[in-house]
N, C-alpha and C positions, 0 to 999 in steps of 0.2 A: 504494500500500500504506500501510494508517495504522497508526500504535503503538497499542497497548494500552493503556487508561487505567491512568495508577498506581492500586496498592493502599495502601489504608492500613490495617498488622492494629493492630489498639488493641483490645485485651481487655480487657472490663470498663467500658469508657466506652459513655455512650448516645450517641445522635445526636445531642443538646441538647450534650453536654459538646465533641464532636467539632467541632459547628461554632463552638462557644468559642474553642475551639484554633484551628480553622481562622482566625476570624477574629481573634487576636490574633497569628497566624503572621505572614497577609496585611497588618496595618498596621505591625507591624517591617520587613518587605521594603519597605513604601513608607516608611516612611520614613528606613529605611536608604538609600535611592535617594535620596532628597531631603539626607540630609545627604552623600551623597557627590558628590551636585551642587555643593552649594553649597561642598563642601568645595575642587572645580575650582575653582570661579568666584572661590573667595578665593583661592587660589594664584593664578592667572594674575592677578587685581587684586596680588596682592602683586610679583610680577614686574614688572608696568608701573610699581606707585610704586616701587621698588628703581630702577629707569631714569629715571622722570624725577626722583629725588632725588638719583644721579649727574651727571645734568643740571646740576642747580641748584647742588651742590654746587662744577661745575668754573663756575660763571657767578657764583656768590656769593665765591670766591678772590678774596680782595688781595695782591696781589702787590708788595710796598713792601719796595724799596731804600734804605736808612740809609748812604750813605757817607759 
């Protein structure tokens, strides 16, 4: 069984202004997608340098006794 293709009621626009629309709907969605890719891919890069700056932080400690 298949859905029914959406409707879209827009009164007053012609089919030149519609696929205007349409196609400045479709490049927001993709590129809403692209920055919320990249927006992943910079958190988890932020996560890994947060860990190996832990790292380096307990390797870079000096530990110097004055008695």
């Amino acid at each position: 069984m298949s859905k029914p293709e959406p409707r879209i009621i827009a009164p007053g626009y012609s089919d030149e202004e519609l696929y205007i629309w349409m196609d400045k709907k479709l490049a927001a969605i993709r590129q809403l997608k692209y920055e919320k890719d990249l927006n992943k891919e910079l958190k988890e890069s932020i996560v890994k340098s947060e860990g190996r700056i832990k790292d380096l932080d307990l390797d870079a400690t000096l530990n110097i006794d004055r008695q």
